[in-house]
C-alpha positions as CSV (number, residue, x, y, z in Angstrom):
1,X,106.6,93.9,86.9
2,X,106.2,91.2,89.1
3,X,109.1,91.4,91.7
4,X,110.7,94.4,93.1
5,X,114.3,94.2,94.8
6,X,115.8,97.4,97.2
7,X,118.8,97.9,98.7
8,X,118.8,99.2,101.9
9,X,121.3,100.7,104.1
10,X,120.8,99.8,107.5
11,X,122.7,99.2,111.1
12,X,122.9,95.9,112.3
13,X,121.6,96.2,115.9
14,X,124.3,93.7,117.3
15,X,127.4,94.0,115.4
16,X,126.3,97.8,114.2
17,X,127.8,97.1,110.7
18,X,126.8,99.1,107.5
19,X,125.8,96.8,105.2
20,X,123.5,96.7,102.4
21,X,120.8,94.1,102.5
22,X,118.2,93.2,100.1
23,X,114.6,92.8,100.7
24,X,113.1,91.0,97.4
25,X,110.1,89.5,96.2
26,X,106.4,90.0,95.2
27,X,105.4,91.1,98.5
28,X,107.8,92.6,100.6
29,X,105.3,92.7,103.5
30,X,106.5,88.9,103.0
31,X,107.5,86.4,106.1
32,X,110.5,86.6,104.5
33,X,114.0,86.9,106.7
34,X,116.8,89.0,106.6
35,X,120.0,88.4,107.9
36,X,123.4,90.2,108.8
37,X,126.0,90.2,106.7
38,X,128.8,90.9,109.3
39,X,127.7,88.6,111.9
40,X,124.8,86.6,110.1
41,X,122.1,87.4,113.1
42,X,118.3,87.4,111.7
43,X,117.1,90.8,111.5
44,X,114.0,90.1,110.4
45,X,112.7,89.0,113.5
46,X,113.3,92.6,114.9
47,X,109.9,94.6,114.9
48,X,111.7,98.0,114.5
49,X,114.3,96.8,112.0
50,X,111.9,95.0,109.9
51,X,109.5,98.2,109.8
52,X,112.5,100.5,109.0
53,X,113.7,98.3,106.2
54,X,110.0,98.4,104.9
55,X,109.6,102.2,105.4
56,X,112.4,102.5,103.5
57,X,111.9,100.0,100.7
58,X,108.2,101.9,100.4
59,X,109.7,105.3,100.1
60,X,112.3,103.9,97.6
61,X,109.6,102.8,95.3
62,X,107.1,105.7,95.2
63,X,110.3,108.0,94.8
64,X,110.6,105.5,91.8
65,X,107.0,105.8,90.8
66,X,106.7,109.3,90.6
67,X,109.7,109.3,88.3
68,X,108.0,107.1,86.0
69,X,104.7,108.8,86.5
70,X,106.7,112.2,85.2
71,X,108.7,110.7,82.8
72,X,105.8,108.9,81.0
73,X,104.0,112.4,81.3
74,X,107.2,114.3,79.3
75,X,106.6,111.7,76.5
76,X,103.2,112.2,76.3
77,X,103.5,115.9,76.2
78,X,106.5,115.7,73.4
79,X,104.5,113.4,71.6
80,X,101.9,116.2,71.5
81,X,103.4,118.6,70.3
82,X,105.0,116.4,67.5
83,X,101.4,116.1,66.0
C-alpha cells in the first residue's frame, strides 16, 4: 500500500467547527496543508493542530495494524488446524 488517507475529527481553532478533514498521502509527516472546511483558514500551519491531527492519524493506523496483524494470525492458525 502505497498511500494511506484518515479522517480526522478535529476543532477548527477559529471558527471551532466539527469537521472531518483528511490528511492523505505517502508521508503524512508531509508539508502538506490542511484547511477549514467551515471558514477555509490553513490549519496546517498550526504547530499543535498539525501534531494532533498526526497523533491521531498515527494511532488510527497502528489500531489498524494490529487488526491485520491478528487477523492474519486467525488465518494462519485456522489454516493449521485444517492440515
Amino acid at each position: 500500500m502505497n498511500s494511506f488517507s484518515w479522517e480526522i475529527p478535529l476543532a477548527c481553532p477559529h471558527c471551532h467547527s466539527q469537521e472531518l478533514r483528511e490528511v492523505s498521502g505517502p508521508n503524512p509527516r508531509s508539508k502538506e496543508r490542511i484547511a477549514c472546511n467551515g471558514c477555509g483558514r490553513d490549519l496546517g500551519s498550526l504547530p499543535a493542530f498539525r501534531k494532533r491531527a498526526l497523533d491521531a492519524a498515527f494511532a488510527e493506523v497502528a489500531t489498524q495494524v494490529k487488526r491485520a496483524v491478528a487477523e492474519a494470525a486467525r488465518d494462519l492458525r485456522r489454516k493449521a488446524r485444517r492440515r
